[in-house]
N, C-alpha and C positions, 0 to 999 in steps of 0.2 A: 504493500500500500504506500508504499516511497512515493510512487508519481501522484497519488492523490495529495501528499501532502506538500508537492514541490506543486502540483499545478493550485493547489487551494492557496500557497502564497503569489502566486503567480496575478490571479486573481483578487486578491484582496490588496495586492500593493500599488494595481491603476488604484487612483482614487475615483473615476467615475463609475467604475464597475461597483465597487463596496459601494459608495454612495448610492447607485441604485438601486443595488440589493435593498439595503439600511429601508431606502423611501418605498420600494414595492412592500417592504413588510409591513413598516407602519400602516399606509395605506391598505392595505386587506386588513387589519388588523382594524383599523376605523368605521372602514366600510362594513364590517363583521357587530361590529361594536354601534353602530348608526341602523344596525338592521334591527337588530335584537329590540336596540330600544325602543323601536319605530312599535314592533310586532308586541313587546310590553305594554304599551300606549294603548294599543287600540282591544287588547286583553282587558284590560281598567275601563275603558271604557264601555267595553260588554256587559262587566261585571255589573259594573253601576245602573245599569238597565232592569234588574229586576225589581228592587228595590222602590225604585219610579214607580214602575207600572202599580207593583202593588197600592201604592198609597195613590195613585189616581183610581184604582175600582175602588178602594174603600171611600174615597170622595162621592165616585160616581154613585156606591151605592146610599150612602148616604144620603145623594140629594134625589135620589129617583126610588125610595126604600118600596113602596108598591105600586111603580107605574102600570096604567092601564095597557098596554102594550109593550113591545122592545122597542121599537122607535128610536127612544130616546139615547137609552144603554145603547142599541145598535151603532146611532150617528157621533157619540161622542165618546166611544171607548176608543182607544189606541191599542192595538198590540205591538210588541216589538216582535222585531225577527233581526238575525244578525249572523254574520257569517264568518263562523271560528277561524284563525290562522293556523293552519298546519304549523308542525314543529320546522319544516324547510323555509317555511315563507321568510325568513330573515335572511337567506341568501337570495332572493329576488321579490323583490315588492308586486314587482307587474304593477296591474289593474288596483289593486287595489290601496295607491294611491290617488285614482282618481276618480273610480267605482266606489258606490258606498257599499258599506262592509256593515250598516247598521242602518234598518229601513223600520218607520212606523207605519202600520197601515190599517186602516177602519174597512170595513165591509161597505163600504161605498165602490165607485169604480177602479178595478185596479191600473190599469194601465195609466191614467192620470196619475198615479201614485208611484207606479215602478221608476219612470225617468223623470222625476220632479229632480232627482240628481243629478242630471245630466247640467245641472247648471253653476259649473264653476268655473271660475276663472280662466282662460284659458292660458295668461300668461305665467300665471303661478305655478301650473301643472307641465308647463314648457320644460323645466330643467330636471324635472324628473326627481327619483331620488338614489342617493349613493348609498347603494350597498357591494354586496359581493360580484354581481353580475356585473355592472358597470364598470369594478376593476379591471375581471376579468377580459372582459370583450375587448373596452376603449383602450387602457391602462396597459396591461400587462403585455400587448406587440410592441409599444413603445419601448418598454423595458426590457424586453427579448432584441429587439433593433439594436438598443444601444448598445448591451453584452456581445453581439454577433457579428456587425456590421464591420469592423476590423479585424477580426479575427486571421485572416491572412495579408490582408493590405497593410496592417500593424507590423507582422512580422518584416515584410517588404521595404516599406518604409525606416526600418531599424538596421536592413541590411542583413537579419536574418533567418530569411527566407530560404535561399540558394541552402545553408548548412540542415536546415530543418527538412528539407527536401531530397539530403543525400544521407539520410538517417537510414535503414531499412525495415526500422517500422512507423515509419512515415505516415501512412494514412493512419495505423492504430492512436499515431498522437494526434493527429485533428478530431480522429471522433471519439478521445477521449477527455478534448478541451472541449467542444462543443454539447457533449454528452453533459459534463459538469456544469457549463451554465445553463442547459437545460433541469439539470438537478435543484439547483440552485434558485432559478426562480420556481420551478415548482415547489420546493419548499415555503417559499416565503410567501403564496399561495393555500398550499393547503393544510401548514398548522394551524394559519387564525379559525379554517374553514371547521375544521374538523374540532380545535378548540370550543366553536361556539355550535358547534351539531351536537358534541358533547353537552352542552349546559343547556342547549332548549328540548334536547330528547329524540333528538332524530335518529331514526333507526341507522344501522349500519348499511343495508342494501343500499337506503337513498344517500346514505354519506359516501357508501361506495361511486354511485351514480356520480355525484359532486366530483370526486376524486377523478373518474374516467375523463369529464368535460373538459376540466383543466387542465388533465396531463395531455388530450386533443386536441386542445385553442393553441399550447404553447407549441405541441410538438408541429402544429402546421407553420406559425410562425416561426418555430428554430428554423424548419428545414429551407422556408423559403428567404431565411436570412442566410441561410449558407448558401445558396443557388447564386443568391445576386454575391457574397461575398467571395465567389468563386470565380467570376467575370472579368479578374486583373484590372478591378479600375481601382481608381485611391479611395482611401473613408471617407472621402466629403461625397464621393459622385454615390457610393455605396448607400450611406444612409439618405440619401436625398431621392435615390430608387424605392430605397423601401418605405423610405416615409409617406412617399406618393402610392405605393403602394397602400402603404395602413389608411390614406384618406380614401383611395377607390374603393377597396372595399367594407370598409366596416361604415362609412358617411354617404359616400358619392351613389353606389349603386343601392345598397338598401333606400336611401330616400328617393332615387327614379323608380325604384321596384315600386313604393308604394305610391308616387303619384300613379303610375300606372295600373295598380292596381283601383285606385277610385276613380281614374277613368272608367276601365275595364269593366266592373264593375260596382255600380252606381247605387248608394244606402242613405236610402236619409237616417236622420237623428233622429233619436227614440222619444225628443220633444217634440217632434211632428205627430207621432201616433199621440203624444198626452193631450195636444191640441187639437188634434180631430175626435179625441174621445171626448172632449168637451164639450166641443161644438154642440156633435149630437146631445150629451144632456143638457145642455141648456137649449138645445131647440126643443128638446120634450116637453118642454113646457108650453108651448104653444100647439102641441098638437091635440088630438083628439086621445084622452082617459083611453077607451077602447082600443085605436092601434098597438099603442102602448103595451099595453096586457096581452094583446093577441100576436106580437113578437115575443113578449117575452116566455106566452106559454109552448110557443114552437120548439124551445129550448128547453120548457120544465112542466111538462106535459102532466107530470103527478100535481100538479096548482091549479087543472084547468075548471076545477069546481068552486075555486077561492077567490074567480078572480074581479068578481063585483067590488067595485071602488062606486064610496057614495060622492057627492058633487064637492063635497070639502075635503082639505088636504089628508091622504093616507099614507102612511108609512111604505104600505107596502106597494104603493105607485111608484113611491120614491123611489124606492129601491130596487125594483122592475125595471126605471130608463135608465137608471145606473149600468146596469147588469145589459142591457139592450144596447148602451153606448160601448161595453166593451166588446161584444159580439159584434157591433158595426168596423169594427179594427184589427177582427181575428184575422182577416186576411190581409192584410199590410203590416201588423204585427209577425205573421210568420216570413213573411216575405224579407221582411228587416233582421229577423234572427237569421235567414237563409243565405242571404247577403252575408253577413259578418261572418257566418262558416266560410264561408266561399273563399272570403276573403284568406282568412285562418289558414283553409288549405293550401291556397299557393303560396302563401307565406310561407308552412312549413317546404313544401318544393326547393322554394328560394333559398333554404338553409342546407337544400343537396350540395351547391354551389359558393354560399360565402358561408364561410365559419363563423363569424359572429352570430349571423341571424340563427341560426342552425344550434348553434351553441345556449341561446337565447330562449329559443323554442323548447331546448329540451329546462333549461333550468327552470323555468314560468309554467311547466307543466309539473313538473317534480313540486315546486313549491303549492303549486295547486291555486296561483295566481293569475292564470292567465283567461281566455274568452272564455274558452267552455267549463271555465269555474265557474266564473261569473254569471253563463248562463247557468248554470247549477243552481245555484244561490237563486235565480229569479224563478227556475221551475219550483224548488221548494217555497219559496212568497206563492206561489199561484197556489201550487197544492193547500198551501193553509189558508189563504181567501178563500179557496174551495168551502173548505172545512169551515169557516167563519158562517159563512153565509148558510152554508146548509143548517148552521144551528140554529141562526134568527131566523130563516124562513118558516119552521111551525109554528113559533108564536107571533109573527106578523101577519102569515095568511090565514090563519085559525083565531087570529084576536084573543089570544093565550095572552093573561098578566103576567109582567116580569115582576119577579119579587128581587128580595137580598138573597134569597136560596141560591137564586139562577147567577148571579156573579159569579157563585165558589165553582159554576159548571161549565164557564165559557173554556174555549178551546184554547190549549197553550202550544206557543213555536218550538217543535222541534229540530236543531239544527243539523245539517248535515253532516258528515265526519270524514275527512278530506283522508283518502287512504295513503298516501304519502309516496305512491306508484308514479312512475311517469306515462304508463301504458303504452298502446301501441303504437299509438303518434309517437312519444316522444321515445320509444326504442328505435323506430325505424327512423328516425331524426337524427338517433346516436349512432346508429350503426354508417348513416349517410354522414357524420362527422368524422366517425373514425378511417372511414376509407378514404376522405377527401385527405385529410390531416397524413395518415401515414404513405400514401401518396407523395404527398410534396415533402416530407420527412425523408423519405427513402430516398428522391431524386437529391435531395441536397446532402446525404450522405456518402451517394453514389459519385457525386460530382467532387464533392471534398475526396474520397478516396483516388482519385484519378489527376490529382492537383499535379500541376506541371509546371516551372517556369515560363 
């Protein structure tokens, strides 16, 4: 282990190499440290949600102690519903930094209520936030560039090149210089990773998964730093190839992919569907008692003997154009979920071809923050609006009184429980990383081993 320890000073005595090492670690180490807390935060803020509710029924029921119908309970209870953070989400936030991750919602219309979120700032949510992935992806080619990029133009430059070349185990010393700073940054990678998989609970499979991504982001980036640093030009022309390179692919082509993609195909905002769900119930107001009912028993065929409304205001009118304004949006609704897959899918595509995106894809799946979390989280909202609504509908079509009894019986959110899998998307995302990556790994090995004056 002699040569480890001659090339580990070797290495530590450039000062920009140790200094980068030093900043990659800190940095994963922040970025680790910035997740966790991020994923604590909105833990405490889950928790603080039962407590609330509770003391709004005990209000509600206090001031409604035997209303003559639900009505009232119905239109002014909140439930919460809220969408746990897996133990991985602190190595990539995704969505939900800018998706809520905690929705109130009354047995009114849901779709009005699903994207009332959709409205946030857009320039706040621009910078995104820094955790593990963002080092990974943006961060750490930079720092593979910097340790790579002279690795033979250095030796050239010093004059010795020519002796390192008439060694006769020559190629064994380049890819066991290049092997180390590929060590090297992986390390300073994935102790913080694994440190903080440790303290929030993540299983080993998915730390393992973490551990495959990083040692495939860097190995594509070593190998194509050796490719270009194999091309006998000096470290200025060197790093300024592959710097151009780290902006094509990880800035340049991901952001054409996705204008392209919203050309391609075209999704409105999910505040479109909240405002055509409105529309319609506030046009129900002007239309005729009887259409009304007679949409809505097309869809609730067991009410079709309840559905006498007298000339002044009834609950369960209300709640029938409600119910009528979302069924006027079921089909622009799926259309707008069908769009966003669409999208999804050629995005994972795009990650056959640039590692970052690819890289991306699998870790926002693993974390269990990416679309089709997100639409997870809203099919379970729907499910329990379901269940909301089917509970008031016997006592508003039947004209059943709501007591304080009926409080202790309304329906409670169950949340979903994020399996911490990256599934089949995101294995066939990994497996398309892996082959991209040790691809360009082998060629720049292949090419350092055949180094010539």
């Amino acid at each position: 282990m002699n040569w480890l320890a001659h090339e580990m000073r070797l290495v530590l005595r450039s000062r920009l190499s140790a200094c980068a090492l030093l900043l990659l670690l800190l940095l994963s180490a922040l970025a680790v440290w910035s997740g966790m807390r991020e994923v604590e935060r909105q833990r405490q803020t889950i928790a603080r949600l039962a407590p609330l509710h509770e003391q709004d029924v005990a209000a509600l029921a206090a001031r409604y102690p035997d209303s003559k119908d639900a009505g009232n309970p119905a239109y002014y209870t909140f439930y919460n519903t809220w969408d746990p953070p897996s133990a991985a989400a602190f190595l990539a936030l995704g969505l939900r930094d800018v998706a809520p991750y905690v929705l109130r919602i009354r047995a009114l219309g849901l779709q009005a209520q699903l994207y009332e979120g959709e409205t946030f700032n857009p320039e706040v949510a621009l910078p995104g936030r820094f955790d593990f992935a963002f080092v990974l992806i943006y961060l750490a080619p930079l720092f593979a560039i910097a340790l790579l990029h002279d690795l033979v133009s250095g030796e050239r430059q010093t004059g010795r090149l020519r002796l390192l070349l008439a060694m006769p185990d020559a190629g064994r010393l380049w890819r066991r210089r290049a092997g180390l700073r590929y060590a090297l940054l992986f390390l300073c990678l994935a102790v913080p990773a694994c440190v903080g998989a440790a303290l929030s609970g993540t299983g080993i499979v998915a730390t393992g998964i973490v551990l495959a991504v990083t040692a495939a982001c860097l190995a594509f980036w070593t190998g194509l730093s050796l490719l270009v640093a194999t091309l006998h030009w000096r470290s200025v022309t060197n790093a300024t190839v592959l710097m151009g390179a780290w902006a094509v692919l990880t800035l340049v082509l991901p952001a054409l992919a996705n204008v392209a993609l919203i050309r391609a195909i075209p999704v409105h905002q999910g505040v479109d569907l909240m405002l055509a769900q409105r529309q319609v119930v506030h046009g129900a107001w002007e239309l005729p008692r009887e259409e009304t009912m007679r949409k809505f028993v097309a869809s609730h065929p067991e009410w079709k003997d309840h559905t006498a409304v007298p000339r002044r205001f009834h609950w369960k009118w209300y709640f029938a154009f409600h119910q009528v304004g979302d069924e006027s949006v079921a089909g622009a609704a799926r259309d707008y979920r069908g769009g966003l897959l669409a999208r999804q899918a050629w995005t994972g595509r795009l990650g056959w071809l640039l590692p970052g995106v690819g890289a991306q894809a699998v870790l926002h799946r693993l974390a269990g923050t990416d679309l089709p979390a997100q639409l997870a989280y809203q099919d379970a909202i729907a499910a329990f609006h379901r269940q909301i609504r089917t509970f008031y509908y016997p006592y508003l079509f039947n004209d059943r009184p709501f007591g304080t009894a009926d409080f202790a019986r309304q329906p409670g959110f169950v949340p979903r429980v994020p399996d911490g899998m990256p599934g089949r998307d995101g294995l066939a995302a990994l497996l398309a990383l892996f082959v991209l990556a040790g691809a360009v790994q082998l060629a720049g090995l292949w090419r350092l081993g055949r180094l010539r004056m």
